[in-house]
N, C-alpha and C positions, 0 to 999 in steps of 0.2 A: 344665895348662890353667887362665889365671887371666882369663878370661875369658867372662862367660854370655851364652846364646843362649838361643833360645825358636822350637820347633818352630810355625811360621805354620799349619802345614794336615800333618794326620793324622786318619789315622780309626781311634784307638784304640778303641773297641769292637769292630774286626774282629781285634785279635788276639785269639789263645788267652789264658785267665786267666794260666797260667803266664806266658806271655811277657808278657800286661800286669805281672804282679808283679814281673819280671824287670827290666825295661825300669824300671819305676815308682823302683825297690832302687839302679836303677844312674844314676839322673837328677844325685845331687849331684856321683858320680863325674866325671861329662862336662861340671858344670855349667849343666845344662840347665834353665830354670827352669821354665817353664810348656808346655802342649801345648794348642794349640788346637784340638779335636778338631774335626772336620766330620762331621755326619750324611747319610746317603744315603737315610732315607725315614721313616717315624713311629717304626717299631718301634727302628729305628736312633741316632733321637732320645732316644727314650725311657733307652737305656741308656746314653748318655754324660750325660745327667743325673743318673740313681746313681753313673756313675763322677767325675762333677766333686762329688758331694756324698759321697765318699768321701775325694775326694782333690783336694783345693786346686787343687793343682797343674795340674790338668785343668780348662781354658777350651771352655768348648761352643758349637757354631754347630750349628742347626736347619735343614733343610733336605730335600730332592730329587735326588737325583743324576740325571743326566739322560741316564745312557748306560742307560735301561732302560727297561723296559717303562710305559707312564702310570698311574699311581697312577689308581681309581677317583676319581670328583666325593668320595665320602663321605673318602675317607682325606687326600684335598688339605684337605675344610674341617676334619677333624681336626687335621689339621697346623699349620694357620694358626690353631687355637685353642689348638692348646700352644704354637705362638709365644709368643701373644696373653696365655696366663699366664704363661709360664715367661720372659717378655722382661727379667726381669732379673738370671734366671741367665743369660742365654745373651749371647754377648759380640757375637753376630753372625747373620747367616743364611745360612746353606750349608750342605752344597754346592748349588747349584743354577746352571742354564746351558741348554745344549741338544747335543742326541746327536749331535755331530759324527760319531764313530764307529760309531755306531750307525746311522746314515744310511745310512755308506758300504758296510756289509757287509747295511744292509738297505733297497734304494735304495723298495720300494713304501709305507716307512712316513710317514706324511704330517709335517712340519715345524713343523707352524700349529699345533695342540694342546699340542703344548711349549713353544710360545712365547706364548701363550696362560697356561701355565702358570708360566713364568717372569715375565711382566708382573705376577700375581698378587704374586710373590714379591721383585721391584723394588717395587712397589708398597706391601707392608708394611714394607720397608727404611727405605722413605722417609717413613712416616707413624709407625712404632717410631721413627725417627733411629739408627738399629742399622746396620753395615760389612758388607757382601756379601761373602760369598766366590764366586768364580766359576769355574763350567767352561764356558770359551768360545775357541777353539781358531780358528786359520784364518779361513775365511770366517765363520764366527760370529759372531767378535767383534765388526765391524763394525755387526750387528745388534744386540748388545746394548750396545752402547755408545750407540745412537740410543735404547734403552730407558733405560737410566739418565740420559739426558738430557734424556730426557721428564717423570721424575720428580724429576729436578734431587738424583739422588743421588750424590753425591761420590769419598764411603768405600768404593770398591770393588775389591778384592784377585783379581787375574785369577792362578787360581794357574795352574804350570807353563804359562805361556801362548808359545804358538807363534803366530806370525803374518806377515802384511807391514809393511814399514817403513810405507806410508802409516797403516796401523792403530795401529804403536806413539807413532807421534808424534799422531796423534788421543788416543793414550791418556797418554802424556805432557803435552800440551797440558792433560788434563782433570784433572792429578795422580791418576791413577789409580797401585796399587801392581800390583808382580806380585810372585813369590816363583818363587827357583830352588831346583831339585834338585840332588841328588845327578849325575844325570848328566851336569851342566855338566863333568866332569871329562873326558868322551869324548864328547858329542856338540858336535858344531862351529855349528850350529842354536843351542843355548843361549848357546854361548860369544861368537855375535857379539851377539845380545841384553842380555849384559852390558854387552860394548860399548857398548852402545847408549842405554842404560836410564840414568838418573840413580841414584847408589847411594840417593840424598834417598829415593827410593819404591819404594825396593827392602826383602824380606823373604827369609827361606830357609825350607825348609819341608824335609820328605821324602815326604807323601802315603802313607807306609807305611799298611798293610805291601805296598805296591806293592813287587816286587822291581827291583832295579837290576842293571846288566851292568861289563865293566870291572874296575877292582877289587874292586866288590863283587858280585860274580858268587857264586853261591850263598850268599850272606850273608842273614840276617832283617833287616830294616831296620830302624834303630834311630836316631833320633833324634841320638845321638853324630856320625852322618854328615855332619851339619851341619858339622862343623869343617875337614871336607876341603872341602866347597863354600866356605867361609871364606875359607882359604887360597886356592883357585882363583879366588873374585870378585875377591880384593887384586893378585893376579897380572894377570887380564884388564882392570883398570883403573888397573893402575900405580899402586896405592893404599899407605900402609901397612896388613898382617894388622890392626894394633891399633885403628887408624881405622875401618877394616871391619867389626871386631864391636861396637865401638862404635857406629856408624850403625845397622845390621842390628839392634838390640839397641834403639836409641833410636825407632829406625822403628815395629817391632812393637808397643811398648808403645802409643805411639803413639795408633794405628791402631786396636789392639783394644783400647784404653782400661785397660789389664792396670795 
């Protein structure tokens, strides 16, 4: 492998220490430069900031995750205060979005509160000048794309993003990025989305330790993964492998100003 990548969106604080030490020991092996960690709520935040000030290598985005229960008023304006200090460690703000999923398995929970919340968190994006990370899925996306456009924020990375053609070419239109998974390899959903996508604003990512199916069926997820999604974007766009990680590579730095 003579060429490096760089994980777009992980949430290395959720693995075990061992497996962050593992995973960390085995990064030159695979080439992997950098991991842009994403946070799912304060406390979350809190320790990919020990882990980026551990380890270089580890890029931090602050953030919400939004497939959960709503953070109290107190723990929102915490949050927006360790932004507010910590804005220049951190490379970005995420995870934050709205609970697609969470909607659908829990149809009495209200919408508006989270989007509410998320406006908060466009909002800082745009006044820091800092790149969003996004969980905004299906009908979502559409919503927050009218948010980010409200605040005339640019930099916005829709990771694993699923949706309709009218959506993605809104989001193309806007140079909006996304970043694929691992499971581009077997789902056919991703695979026309490459299609689709401009490589120009395209990322890869893994979202570990989110497990994946196919060939990596009981596998830990691990960053290395990247290099099969590599290989599979060059294939779905008729590209050359080398072009590919080159783009993918020049993209991220990019974007997260790495």
């Amino acid at each position: 492998m003579k060429h490096s990548i760089i994980d777009s969106h992980i949430h290395f604080d959720q693995y075990s220490e061992s497996a962050q030490s593992t995973i960390l020991k085995e990064l030159p092996e695979y080439k992997v430069e950098a991991l842009v960690s994403v946070s799912t709520n304060l406390v979350s935040a809190q320790k990919n900031l020990v882990l980026a000030e551990m380890d270089e290598r580890i890029k931090p985005a602050f953030g919400f995750h939004p497939e959960q229960e709503l953070p109290s008023d107190w723990e929102v304006n915490q949050l927006c205060s360790f932004l507010n200090e910590h804005k220049n460690q951190m490379v970005a703000i995420g995870e934050v979005g709205l609970p697609y999923y969470l909607l659908r398995e829990h149809p009495e929970i209200k919408v508006e509160p989270y989007l509410e919340m998320l406006e908060i968190f466009v909002k800082q994006a745009s006044e820091l000048n800092k790149p969003i990370s996004l969980h905004a899925v299906y009908d979502d996306a559409p919503v927050v794309c009218d948010l980010l456009e409200k605040y005339s924020v640019a930099k916005a990375h829709f990771h694993w993003f699923k949706g309709d053609e009218r959506t993605v070419q809104r989001m193309i239109q806007n140079g909006y990025y996304i970043s694929i998974t691992p499971d581009c390899l077997y789902e056919t959903e991703i695979q026309q989305l490459i299609k689709a996508y401009p490589l120009a604003n395209m990322m890869v990512e893994t979202d570990g330790p989110w497990p994946f199916e196919g060939p990596f069926q009981d596998t830990v997820t691990h960053p290395k993964m990247i290099h099969d999604s590599v290989q599979q974007i060059a294939e779905m766009k008729r590209v050359l492998v080398e072009e590919v990680y080159v783009e993918l590579y020049k993209n991220t730095k990019k974007f997260y100003g790495l």
